[in-house]
C-alpha positions in Angstrom: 97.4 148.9 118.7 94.8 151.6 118.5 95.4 152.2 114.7 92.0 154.2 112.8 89.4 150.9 112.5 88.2 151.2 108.3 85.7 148.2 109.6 83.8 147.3 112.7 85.0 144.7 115.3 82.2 143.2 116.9 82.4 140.3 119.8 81.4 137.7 117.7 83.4 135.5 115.4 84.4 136.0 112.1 81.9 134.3 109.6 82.5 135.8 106.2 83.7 134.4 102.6 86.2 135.8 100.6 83.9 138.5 98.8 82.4 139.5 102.2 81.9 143.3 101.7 84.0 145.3 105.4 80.7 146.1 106.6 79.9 142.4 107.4 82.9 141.8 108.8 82.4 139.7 111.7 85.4 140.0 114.2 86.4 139.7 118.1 86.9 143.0 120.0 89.5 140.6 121.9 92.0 138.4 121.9 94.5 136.0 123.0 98.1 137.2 123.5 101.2 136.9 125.3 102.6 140.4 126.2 106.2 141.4 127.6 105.4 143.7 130.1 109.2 144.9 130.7 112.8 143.5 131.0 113.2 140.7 133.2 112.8 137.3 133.5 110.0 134.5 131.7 107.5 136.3 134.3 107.4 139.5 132.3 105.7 137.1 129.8 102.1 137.5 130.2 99.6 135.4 128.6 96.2 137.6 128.3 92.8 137.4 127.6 91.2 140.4 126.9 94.2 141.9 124.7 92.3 144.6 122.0 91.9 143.0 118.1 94.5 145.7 116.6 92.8 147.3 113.8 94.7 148.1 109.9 95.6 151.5 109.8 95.4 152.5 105.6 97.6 150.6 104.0 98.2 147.5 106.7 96.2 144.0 106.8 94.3 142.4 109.8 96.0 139.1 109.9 94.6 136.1 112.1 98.1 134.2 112.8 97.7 130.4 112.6 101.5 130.3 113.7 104.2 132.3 114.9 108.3 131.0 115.1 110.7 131.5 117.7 114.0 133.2 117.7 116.9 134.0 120.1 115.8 137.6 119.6 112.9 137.7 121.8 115.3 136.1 124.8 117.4 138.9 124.7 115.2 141.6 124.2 113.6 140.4 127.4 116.6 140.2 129.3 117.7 143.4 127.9 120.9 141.5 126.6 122.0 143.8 123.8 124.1 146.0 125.7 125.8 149.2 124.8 129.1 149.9 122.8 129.9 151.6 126.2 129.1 148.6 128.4 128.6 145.4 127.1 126.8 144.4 130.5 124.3 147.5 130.7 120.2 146.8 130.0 119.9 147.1 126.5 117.1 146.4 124.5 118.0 145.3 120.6 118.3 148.8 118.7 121.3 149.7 121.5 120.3 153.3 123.0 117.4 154.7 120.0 115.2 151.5 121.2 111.4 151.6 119.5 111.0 149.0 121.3 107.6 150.2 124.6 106.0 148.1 127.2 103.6 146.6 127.0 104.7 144.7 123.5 104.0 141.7 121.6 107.0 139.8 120.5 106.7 137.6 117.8 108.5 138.1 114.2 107.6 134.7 111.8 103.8 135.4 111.1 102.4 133.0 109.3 98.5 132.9 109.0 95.6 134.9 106.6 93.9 138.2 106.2 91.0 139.0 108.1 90.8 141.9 107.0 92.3 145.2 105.3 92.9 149.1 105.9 91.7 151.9 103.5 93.9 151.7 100.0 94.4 147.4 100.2 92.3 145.9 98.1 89.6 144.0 99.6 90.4 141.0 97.5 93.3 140.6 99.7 91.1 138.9 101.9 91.4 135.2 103.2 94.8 135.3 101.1 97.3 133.2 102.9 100.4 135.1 103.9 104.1 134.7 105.0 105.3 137.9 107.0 108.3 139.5 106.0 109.1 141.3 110.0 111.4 144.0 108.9 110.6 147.2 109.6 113.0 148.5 106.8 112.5 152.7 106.9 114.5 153.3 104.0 113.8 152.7 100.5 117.1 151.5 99.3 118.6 148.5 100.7 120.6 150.0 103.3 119.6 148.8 106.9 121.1 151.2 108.9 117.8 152.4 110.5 116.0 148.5 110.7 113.7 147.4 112.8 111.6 144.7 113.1 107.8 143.6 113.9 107.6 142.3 117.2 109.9 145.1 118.1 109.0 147.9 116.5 105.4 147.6 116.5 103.5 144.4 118.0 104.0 140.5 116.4 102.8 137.4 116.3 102.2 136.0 119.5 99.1 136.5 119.5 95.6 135.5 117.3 95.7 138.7 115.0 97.9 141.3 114.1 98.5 143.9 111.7 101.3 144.6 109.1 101.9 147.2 106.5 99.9 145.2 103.6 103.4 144.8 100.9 105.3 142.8 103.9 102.0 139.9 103.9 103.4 137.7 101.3 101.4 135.3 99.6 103.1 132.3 98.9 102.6 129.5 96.7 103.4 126.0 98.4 102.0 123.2 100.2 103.8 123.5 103.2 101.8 123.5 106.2 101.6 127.0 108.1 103.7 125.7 110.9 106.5 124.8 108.8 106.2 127.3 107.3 106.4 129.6 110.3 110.2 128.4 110.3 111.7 130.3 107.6 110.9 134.0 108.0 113.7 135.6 110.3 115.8 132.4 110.3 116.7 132.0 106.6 116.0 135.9 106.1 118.8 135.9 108.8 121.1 133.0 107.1 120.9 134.5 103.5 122.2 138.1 104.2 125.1 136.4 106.3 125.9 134.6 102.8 125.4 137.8 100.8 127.7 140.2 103.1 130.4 137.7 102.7 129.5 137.2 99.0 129.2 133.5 99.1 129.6 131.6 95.9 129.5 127.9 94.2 131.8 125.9 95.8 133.1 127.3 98.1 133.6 125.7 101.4 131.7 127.3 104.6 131.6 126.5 108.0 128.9 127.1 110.1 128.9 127.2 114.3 125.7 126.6 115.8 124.3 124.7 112.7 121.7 122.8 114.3 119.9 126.3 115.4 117.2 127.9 113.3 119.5 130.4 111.2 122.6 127.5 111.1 120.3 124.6 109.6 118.1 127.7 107.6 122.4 128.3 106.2 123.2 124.9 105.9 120.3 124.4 103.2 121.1 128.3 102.1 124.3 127.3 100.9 123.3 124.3 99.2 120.8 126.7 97.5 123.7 128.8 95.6 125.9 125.7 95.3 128.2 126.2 97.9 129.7 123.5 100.7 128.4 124.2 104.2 130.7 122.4 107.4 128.3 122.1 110.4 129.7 122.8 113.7 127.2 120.9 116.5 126.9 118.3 119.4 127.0 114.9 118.9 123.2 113.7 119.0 122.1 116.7 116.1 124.8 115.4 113.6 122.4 112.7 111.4 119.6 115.2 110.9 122.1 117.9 110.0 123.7 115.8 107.0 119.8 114.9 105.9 119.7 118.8 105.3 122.8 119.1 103.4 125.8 119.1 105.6 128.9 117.8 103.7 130.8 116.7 107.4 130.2 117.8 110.8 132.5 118.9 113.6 131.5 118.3 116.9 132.3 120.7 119.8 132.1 118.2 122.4 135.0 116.4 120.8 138.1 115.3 123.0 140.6 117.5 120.7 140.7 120.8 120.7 138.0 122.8 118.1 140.9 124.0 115.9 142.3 120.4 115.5 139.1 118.6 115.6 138.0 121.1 112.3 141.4 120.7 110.4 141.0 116.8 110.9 137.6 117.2 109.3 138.6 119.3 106.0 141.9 118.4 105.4 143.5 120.2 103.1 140.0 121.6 101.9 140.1 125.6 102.7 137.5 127.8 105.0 136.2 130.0 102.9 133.9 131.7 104.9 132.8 131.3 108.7 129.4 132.0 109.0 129.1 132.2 113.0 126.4 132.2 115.4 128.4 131.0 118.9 131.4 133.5 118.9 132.6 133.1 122.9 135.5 130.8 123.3 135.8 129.7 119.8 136.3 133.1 118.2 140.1 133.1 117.4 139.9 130.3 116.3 137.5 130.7 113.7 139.6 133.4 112.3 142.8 131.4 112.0 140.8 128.7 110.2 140.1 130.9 107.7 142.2 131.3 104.6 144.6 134.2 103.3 141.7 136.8 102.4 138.8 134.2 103.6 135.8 136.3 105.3 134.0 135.9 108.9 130.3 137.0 109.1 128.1 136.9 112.2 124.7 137.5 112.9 124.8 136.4 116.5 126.9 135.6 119.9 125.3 132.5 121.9 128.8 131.4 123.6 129.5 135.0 124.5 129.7 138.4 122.7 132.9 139.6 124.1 136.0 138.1 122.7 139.7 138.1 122.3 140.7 139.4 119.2 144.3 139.2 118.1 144.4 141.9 115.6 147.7 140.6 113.6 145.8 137.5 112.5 143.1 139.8 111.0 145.5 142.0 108.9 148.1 139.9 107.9 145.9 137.3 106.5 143.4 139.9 104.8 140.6 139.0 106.2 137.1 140.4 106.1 135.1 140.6 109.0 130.9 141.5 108.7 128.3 142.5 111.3 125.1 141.0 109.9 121.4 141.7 111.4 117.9 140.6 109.7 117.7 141.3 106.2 117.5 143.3 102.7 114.3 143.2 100.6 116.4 141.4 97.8 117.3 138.2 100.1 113.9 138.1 101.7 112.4 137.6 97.7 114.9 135.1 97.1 113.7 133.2 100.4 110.1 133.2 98.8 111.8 131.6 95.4 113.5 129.0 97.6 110.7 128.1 99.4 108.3 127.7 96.2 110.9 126.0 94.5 111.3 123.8 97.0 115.4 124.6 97.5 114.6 124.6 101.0 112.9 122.2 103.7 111.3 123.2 106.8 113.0 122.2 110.1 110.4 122.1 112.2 111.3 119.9 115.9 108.5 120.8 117.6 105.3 123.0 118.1 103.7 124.6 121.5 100.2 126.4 122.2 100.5 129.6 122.7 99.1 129.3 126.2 102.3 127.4 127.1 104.4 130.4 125.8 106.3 129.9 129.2 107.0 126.3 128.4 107.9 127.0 124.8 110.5 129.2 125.1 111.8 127.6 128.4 112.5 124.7 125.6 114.0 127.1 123.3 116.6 128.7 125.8 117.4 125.2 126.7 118.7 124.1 122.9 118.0 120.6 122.8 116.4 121.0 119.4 117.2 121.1 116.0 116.2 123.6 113.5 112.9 125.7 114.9 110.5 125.8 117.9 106.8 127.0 116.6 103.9 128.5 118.7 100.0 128.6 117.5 96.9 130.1 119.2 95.4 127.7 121.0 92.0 127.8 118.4 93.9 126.8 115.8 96.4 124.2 118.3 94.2 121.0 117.1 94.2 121.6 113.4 97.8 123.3 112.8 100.1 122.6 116.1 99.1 119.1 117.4 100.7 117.3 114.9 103.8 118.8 115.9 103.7 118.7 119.6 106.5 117.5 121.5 
């Protein structure tokens, strides 16, 4: 956060236009934030006062974030939930043993908000854009993401009131949804859309999706309606009517009296699983596999029941199938988000929103799941104009 200032930050607000030369640049010396101050429980979550504005190294933006989503990934890097390959149980941030990840650090990865301001090399006409953040941290100029990282990992987020990012991941996008909804799509879809690439999704196909009323199942269930394919949600009982509204073709309900494997059969009939796109693993991993087809293909990018499983090796091999290990990303599915979103192939699914003053009580609601779709903080000067309309 102590990047090379190209402007001055003063302790006033910000009161320029859009052709505001940087030497009039009006901006706070502080600011609002919530910092993780080590591994641990919601306490290590500290909302602060007197956090320093970060300043745009050359070739980053200032942004002033109007809203900020929530993912699973900032619960586990708290807890330190990642594990090793050694020992699933050891403290582990999300990067497994080569962490980038230093305390103090501000989570925080769907950035959604405007330039205040820009480093030596970005153009100052960049200013006041309105931007969508593409987080990853990519370090490699091919689309290999062997060495990714993320913002809010990395380097500091979006839970706070400004942040900087290298200036080619602020995306302006053209659409009319508001900046919390559109604080939904970022890591979610990002997430959903490389799942459906690894396992080379295509038109109708049938895929079935475990944890679909999530942010990354509902962001797939949409995903696959995107490229023409058939998405199966697997859910509870009380998320199944919104889930269909999004594009569900039939829903299978975990809570159901028979058993998962029967309960899904009953549902598709003699309709094949494709591809299982999973986000629970746990208890239900076995069976996902021998629900899939000769040659069908399993892709996860995440463990919420449990990521140790049993694994019986001879229903992998002697059906063929393909298993993939998905995380974040490439720049190629994160440009087809933007085109889905302008196009209006996707929806937001926003359930509710929380000031970021109540980060405690926001992500207390997240790790509790009664929600469909995404959770969305804002800064508290921006609560009354961007997050009260969606307060719980």
């Amino acid at each position: 956060m102590n990047n090379p200032s190209c402007f001055p930050l003063r302790d006033t607000p910000r009161t320029h236009a859009p052709d505001t030369s940087k030497a009039e640049l009006m901006l706070p010396t502080k600011m609002k934030a919530v910092v993780l101050t080590g591994h641990g429980g919601l306490e290590k979550l500290e909302y602060r006062h007197d956090v320093p504005v970060p300043r745009p190294a050359p070739g980053e933006v200032l942004i002033e974030v109007t809203a900020c989503g929530m993912n699973n990934t900032d619960v586990w890097v708290r807890q330190g939930a990642y594990g090793t390959e050694q020992d699933p149980q050891e403290i582990s941030t999300w990067r497994r043993g080569r962490s980038t990840l230093k305390f103090p650090r501000i989570q925080g990865t769907d950035i959604v908000g405007r330039i205040a301001a820009v480093g030596e090399g970005v153009p100052e006409t960049r200013v006041d854009s309105r931007v969508m953040v593409d987080f990853s941290i990519y370090n490699r100029t091919d689309d290999s993401l062997a060495d990714i990282d993320y913002i809010g990992h990395g380097r500091d987020g979006g839970y706070a009131e400004y942040t900087t990012v290298p200036s080619d991941h602020a995306h302006q996008v053209k659409t009319d949804l508001p900046d919390a909804e559109l604080a939904t799509f970022s890591c979610a879809y990002l997430t959903g859309e490389h799942m459906l690439d690894r396992a080379r999704v295509t038109a109708g196909e049938n895929v079935l999706i475990t944890g679909a009323g999530g942010g990354v199942g509902s962001g797939l269930i949409q995903l696959c309606r995107a490229r023409g394919a058939v998405p199966f949600a697997v859910t509870s009982q009380g998320k199944g009517e919104r889930l269909r509204e999004i594009g569900a073709e039939d829903l299978i309900f975990r809570d159901n009296a028979r058993s998962f494997f029967e309960s899904v059969r009953e549902v598709m009939g003699e309709r094949p699983v494709d591809v299982v796109a999973d986000l629970v693993a746990g208890p239900l991993f076995n069976d996902l596999l021998r629900l899939l087809r000769p040659e069908g293909r399993y892709t996860t990018a995440g463990a919420i029941a449990g990521p140790v499983v049993q694994l019986d090796l001879r229903t992998v091999y002697l059906k063929h199938l393909e298993l993939h290990g998905s995380s974040q990303g490439t720049r190629r599915a994160f440009a087809h988000l933007m085109e889905y979103i302008e196009q209006g192939k996707i929806s937001a699914v926003l359930d509710r929103a929380f000031p970021l003053s109540k980060f405690h009580q926001a992500q207390q609601a997240f790790m509790n799941k009664d929600y469909i779709g995404k959770l969305v903080v804002v800064p508290d000067r921006h609560w009354e104009k961007i997050g009260a309309p969606y307060a719980a």
